[in-house]
C-alpha positions in Angstrom: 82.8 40.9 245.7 82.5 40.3 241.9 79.0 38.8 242.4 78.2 42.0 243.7 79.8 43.8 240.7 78.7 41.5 238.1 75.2 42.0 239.7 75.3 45.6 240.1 78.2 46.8 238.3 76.5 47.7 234.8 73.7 50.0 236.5 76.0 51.5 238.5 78.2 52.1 235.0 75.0 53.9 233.1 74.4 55.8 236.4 78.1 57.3 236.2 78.0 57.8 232.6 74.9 59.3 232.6 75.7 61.9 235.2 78.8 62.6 233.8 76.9 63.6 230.4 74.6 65.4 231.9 76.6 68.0 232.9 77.6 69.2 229.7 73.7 69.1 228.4 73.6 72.4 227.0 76.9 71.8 225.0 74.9 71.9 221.5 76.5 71.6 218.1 75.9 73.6 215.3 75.2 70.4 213.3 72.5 69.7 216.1 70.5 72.6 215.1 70.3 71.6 212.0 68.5 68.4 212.5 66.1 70.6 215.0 65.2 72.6 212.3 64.4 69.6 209.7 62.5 68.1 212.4 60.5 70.8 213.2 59.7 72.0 209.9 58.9 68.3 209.0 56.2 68.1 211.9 54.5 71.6 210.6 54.0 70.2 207.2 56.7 72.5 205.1 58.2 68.9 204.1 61.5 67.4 204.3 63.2 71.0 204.3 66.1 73.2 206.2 63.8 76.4 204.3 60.6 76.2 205.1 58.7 74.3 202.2 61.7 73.9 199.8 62.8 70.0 200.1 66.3 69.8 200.4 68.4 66.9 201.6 71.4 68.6 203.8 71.7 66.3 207.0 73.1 62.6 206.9 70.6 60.9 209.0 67.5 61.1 207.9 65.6 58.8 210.6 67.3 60.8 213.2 65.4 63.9 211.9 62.1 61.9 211.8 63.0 61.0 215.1 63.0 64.5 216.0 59.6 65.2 214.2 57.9 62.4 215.8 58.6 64.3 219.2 58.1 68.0 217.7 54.8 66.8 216.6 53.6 65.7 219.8 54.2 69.5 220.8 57.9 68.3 222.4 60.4 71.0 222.2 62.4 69.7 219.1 65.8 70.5 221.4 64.7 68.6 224.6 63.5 65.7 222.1 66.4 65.2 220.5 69.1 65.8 223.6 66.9 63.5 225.9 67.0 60.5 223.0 70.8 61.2 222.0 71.4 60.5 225.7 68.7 57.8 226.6 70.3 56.1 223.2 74.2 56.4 224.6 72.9 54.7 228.1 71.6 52.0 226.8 74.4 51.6 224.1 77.2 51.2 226.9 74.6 47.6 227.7 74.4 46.9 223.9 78.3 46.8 224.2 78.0 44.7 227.4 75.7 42.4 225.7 78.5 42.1 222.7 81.3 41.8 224.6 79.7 38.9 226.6 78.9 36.8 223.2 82.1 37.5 221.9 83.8 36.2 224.8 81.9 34.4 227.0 83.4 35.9 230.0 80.7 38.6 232.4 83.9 39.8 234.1 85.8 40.9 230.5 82.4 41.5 229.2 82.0 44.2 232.3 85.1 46.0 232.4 84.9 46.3 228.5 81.6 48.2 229.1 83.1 50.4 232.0 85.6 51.4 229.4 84.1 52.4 226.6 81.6 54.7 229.0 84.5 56.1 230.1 85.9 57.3 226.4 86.4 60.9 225.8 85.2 61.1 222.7 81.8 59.1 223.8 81.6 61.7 226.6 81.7 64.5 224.3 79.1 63.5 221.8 76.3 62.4 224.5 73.6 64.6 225.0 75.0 66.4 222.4 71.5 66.2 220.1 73.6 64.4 217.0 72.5 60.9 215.8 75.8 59.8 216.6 74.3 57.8 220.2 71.7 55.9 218.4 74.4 55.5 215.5 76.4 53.2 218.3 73.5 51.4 219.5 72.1 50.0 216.2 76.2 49.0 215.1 75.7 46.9 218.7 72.4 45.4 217.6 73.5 44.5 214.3 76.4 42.7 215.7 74.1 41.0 218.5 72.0 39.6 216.2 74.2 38.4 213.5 76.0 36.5 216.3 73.2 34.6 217.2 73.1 34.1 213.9 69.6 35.8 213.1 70.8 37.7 209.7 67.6 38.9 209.2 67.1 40.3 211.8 70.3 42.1 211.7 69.7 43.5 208.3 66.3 44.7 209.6 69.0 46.7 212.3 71.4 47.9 210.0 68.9 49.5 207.3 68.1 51.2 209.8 71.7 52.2 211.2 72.2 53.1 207.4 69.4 55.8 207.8 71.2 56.9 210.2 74.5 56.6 209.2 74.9 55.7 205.7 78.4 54.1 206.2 76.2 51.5 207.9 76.3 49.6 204.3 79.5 48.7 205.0 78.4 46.6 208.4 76.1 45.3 206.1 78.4 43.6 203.6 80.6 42.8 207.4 77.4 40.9 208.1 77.3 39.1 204.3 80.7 37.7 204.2 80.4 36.1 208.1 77.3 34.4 206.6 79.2 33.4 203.7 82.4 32.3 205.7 80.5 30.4 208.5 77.9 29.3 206.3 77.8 25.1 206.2 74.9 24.6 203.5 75.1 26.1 200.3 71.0 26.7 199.5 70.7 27.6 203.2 73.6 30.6 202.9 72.0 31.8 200.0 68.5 31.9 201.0 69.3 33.9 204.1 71.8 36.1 201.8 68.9 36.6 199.5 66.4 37.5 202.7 68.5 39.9 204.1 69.1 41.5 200.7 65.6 41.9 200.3 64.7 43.1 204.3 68.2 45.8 203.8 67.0 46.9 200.1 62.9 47.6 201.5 64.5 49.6 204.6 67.0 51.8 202.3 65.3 51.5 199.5 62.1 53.0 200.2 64.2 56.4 201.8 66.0 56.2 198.3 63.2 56.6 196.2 61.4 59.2 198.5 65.2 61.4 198.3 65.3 60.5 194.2 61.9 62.3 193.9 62.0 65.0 196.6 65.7 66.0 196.0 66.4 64.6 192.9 69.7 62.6 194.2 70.4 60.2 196.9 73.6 61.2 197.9 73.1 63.5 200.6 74.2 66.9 200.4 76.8 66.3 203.8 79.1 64.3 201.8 79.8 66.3 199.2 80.2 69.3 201.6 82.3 67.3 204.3 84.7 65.9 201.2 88.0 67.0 200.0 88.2 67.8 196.4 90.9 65.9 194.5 93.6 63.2 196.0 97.4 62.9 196.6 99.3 60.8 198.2 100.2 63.4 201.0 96.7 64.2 201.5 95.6 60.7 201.9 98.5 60.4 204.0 97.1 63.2 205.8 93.6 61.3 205.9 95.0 58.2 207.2 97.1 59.9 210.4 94.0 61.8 211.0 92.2 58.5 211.8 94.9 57.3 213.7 94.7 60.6 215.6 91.3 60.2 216.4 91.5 56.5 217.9 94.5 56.6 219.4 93.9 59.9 221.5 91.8 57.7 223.9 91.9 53.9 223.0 95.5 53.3 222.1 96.4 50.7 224.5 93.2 48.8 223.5 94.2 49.1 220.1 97.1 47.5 220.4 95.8 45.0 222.6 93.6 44.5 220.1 96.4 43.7 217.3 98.6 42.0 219.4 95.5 39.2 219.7 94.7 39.4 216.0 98.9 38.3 215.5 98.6 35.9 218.3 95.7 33.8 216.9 97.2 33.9 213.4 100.4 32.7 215.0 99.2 29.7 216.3 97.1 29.1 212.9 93.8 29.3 215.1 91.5 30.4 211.9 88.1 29.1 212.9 88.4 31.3 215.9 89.4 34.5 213.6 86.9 33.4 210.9 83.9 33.1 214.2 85.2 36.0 215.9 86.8 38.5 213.6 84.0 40.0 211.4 83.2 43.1 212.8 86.9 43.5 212.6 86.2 43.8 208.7 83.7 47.3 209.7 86.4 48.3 211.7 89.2 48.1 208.9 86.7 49.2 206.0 84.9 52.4 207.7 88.7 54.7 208.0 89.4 52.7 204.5 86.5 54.3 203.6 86.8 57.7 204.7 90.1 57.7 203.7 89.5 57.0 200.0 86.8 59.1 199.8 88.5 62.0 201.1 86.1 62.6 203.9 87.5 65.4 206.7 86.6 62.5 209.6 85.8 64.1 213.0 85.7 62.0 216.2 81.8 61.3 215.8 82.4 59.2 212.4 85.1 57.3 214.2 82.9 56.5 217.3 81.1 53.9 215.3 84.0 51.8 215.1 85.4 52.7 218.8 83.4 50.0 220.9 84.6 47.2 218.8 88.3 48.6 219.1 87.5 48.5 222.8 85.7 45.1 223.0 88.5 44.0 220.8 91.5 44.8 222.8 89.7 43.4 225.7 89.4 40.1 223.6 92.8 40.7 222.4 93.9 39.9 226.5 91.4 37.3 226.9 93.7 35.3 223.9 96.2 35.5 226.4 94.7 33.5 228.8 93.0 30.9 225.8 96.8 30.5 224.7 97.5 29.6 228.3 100.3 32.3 228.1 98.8 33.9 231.3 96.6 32.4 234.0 93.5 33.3 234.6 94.2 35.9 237.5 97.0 37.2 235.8 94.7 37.8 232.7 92.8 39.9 234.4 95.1 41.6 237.1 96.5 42.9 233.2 92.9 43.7 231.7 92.7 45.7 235.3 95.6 47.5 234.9 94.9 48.3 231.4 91.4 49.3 232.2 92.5 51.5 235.0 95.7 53.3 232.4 92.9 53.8 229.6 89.9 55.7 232.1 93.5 57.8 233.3 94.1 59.1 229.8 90.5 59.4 228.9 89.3 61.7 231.8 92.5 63.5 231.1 91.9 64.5 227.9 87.9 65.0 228.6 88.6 67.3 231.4 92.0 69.0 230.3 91.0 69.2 226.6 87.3 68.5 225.8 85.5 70.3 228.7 87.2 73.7 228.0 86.3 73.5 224.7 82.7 72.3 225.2 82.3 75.5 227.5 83.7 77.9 224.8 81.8 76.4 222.3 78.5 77.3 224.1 80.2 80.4 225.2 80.6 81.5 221.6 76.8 80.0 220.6 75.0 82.2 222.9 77.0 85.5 222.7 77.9 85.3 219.4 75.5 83.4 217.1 72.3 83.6 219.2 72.2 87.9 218.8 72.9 87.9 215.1 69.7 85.3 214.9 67.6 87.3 217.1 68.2 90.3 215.2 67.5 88.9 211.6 64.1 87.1 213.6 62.8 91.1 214.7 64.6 93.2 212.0 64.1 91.3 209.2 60.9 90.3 207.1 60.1 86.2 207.0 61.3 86.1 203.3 64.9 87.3 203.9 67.6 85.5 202.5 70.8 85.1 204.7 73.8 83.6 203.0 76.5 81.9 206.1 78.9 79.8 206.8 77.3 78.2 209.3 73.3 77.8 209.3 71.8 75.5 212.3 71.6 78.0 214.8 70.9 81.0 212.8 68.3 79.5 210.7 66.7 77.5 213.1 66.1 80.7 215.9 65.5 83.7 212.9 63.5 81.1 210.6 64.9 82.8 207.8 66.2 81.3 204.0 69.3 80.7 204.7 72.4 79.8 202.1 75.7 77.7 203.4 78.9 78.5 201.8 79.4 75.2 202.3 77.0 73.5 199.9 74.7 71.6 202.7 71.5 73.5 201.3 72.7 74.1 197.7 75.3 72.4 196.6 75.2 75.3 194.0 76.9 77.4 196.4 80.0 75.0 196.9 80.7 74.8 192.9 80.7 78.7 193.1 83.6 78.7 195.7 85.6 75.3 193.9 89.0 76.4 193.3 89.1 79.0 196.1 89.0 79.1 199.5 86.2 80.3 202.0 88.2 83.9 202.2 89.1 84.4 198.7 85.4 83.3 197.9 83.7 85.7 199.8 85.9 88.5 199.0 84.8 87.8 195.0 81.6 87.4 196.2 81.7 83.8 194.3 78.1 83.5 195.8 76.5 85.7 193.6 76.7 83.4 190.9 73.8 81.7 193.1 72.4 84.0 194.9 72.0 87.6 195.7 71.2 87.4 200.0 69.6 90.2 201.8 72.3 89.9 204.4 75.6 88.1 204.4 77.3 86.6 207.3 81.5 86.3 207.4 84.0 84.3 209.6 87.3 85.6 209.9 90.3 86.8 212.1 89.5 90.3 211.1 86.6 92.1 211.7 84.4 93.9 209.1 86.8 92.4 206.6 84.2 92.8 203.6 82.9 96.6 204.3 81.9 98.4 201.3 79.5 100.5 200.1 77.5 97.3 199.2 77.8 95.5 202.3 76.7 97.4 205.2 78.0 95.8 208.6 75.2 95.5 211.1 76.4 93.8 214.5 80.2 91.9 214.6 80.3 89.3 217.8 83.2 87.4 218.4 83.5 83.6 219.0 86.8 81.6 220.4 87.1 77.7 220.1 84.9 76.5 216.7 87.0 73.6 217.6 89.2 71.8 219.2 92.0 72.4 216.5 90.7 75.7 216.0 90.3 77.7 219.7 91.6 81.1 217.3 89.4 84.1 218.1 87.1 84.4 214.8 84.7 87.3 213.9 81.1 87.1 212.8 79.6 90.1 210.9 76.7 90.8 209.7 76.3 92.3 206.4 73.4 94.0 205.2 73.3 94.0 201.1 72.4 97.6 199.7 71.3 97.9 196.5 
């Protein structure tokens, strides 16, 4: 029987998985949108740009929108390019976790059943097909790991350049990567020269996007993470940070989590530090990316933590396997507990996807085409191309109307967001902090109340109403449009 699985099992794993995504297809982010739009407008020529021909660097992955292009420009539908790859990408990143799971611990059975769990994770689920780089994202974090294993750093800096294109926490896998080299390095000149390599094969990668954003756009920070940041620190904030991380892993891989500690303790316990100083590197990523987002003040959603969630997975799965290395289980009874464990974790995870994420997914595309999709086809017939649109949210709007469109939230012009610092959204709108940027032809509000900013200024056009932004936020909100009279 487990020749059969172990032969079988892993296509039969992608098949589920990639079934199970494919019913939420149409479930598109408004984030997602924004990519199709870069791509798009990147294929017709107009440059790297949300606006048509005015370069502006407001997404976080900038491969994934070339990705996007690539397709757009072979006359692809930029939508059906970039849900087909986010999915393709997920499928084969449930094997890249196979693969790493296997090299970490030798074992196809643990190796297997580590896969089948992390294809299984709610937050995984949601995310796939979703269009948002967050698929390939996973992949390239397996590759790096792969290769760095097999002890091919160049390789693996070759992978994570490109995961920080992507992803641009990936420079913190990178330094992972540096200090196993370091640590498990035997000859000096040889440790350096391969340090050196990869410095060289990461810095042509990123480098050569940095340069290209210093002279287009005039920064390299991308525009996300000063949009997606909290201004200012305190202790209860980061406090608030920290538990929001916690929130965010435990919701669906808490018992591999603690598996996953409880094997850390029980290999420094018994002073077994050539197996934590092999093994335990990408448990340096996983400790440094919530570090990261923690001290940075960065409002982490489930996609940032997904990077890290395979390894907490494959992890805790190694974390049970130290059971049976320490001889303090037998071999069956190692895995009659990894079953058990495997079979409590897929419980809570299809719980929470279909009590909790599927409801929302539904609203969410509920709200998208009854809400945002009439207020874009109006300003696409009503309006002239040159309009100006000021928003607080801008992939879907912009990318159907093809108007200019202004965020409130800075991911266009971060002008915008230093017109609103020291207020919130409401109080912002209501002073029209935005005109201290720019004076739109038609301004779109979210709010509880309808119509909230009438006036003899600001004529409301249309109001549609959307329920479930999020899934801490399934309040009824109201979008009206505004047309400016002067």
């Amino acid at each position: 029987m487990w020749r059969l699985v172990l032969q079988y099992g892993i296509g039969f794993i992608v098949l589920v998985f990639f079934v199970t995504a494919s019913l939420h297809f149409r479930y598109t982010p408004d984030d997602t949108y924004i990519y199709l739009q870069y791509g798009r407008n990147i294929a017709r020529g107009e440059g790297f740009s949300f606006n048509a021909g005015t370069p502006s660097y407001g997404v976080t992955g900038p491969l994934w929108a070339l990705l996007i292009a690539a397709g757009a420009k072979l006359s692809l539908d930029p939508y059906i390019v970039a849900k087909t790859l986010d999915i393709v990408f997920a499928s084969l990143s449930i094997i890249g976790v196979l693969a790493f799971a296997f090299i970490l611990m030798r074992d196809r059975i643990y190796a297997l059943i580590a896969a089948c769990i992390f294809s299984f994770d709610a937050w995984f689920l949601r995310w796939s097909g979703s269009g948002m780089e967050t698929s390939l994202s996973i992949l390239l974090v397996m590759l790096v790991l792969w290769y760095a294993y097999k002890k091919e750093y160049i390789t693996s800096a070759l992978v994570v350049g490109l995961l920080t294109l992507v992803r641009p926490e990936g420079i913190l896998l990178f330094l992972a990567v540096l200090v196993d080299r370091v640590i498990n390095g035997k000859e000096r000149a040889a440790v350096i020269k391969t340090i050196l390599g990869s410095f060289l094969v990461y810095s042509i990668v990123v480098g050569s996007w940095l340069l290209y954003s210093y002279l287009q756009f005039g920064t390299i920070v991308a525009n996300t993470f000063q949009a997606k940041s909290t201004e200012g620190t305190s202790l209860p904030l980061l406090w608030h940070f920290v538990m929001a991380n916690f929130e965010i892993i435990g919701t669906t891989q808490i018992l591999l989590a603690l598996f996953l500690v409880a094997g850390v303790i029980l290999v420094v316990r018994r002073s077994d530090w050539r197996t934590l100083r092999e093994d335990g590197f990408p448990l340096l990523w996983v400790i440094l990316l919530p570090l990261c987002y923690v001290v940075m003040s960065v409002q982490v959603v489930s996609r940032y933590l997904l990077l890290i969630l395979p390894l907490v997975v494959v992890y805790g799965v190694w974390g049970i396997k130290r059971l049976e290395v320490a001889s303090l289980v037998s071999p069956q009874r190692g895995l009659q507990i990894l079953l058990v464990v495997a079979a409590l974790s897929l419980a809570q995870n299809q719980l929470i996807y279909r009590m909790w994420i599927v409801p929302h997914m539904e609203s969410f595309e509920l709200g998208t085409e009854e809400c945002l999709k009439p207020i874009a086809y109006w300003l696409r017939s009503n309006s002239s191309p040159g309009t100006t649109v000021l928003t607080p949210d801008i992939g879907m709007l912009g990318y159907v109307s093809e108007r200019t469109m202004y965020d409130t939230a800075g991911l266009l012009t971060l002008d915008v967001k230093r017109a609103f610092r020291g207020v919130s959204y409401d109080e912002g709108m209501k002073q029209r902090r935005y005109e201290q940027v720019v004076h739109p032809d038609y301004v779109i509000d979210r709010s509880p109340v309808p119509e909230r900013l009438a006036s003899e200024s600001l004529k409301p056009v249309m109001t549609r109403t959307f329920s479930g932004l999020g899934l801490s936020k399934p309040e009824l909100e109201y979008y009206t449009l505004y047309k400016v009279m002067r």
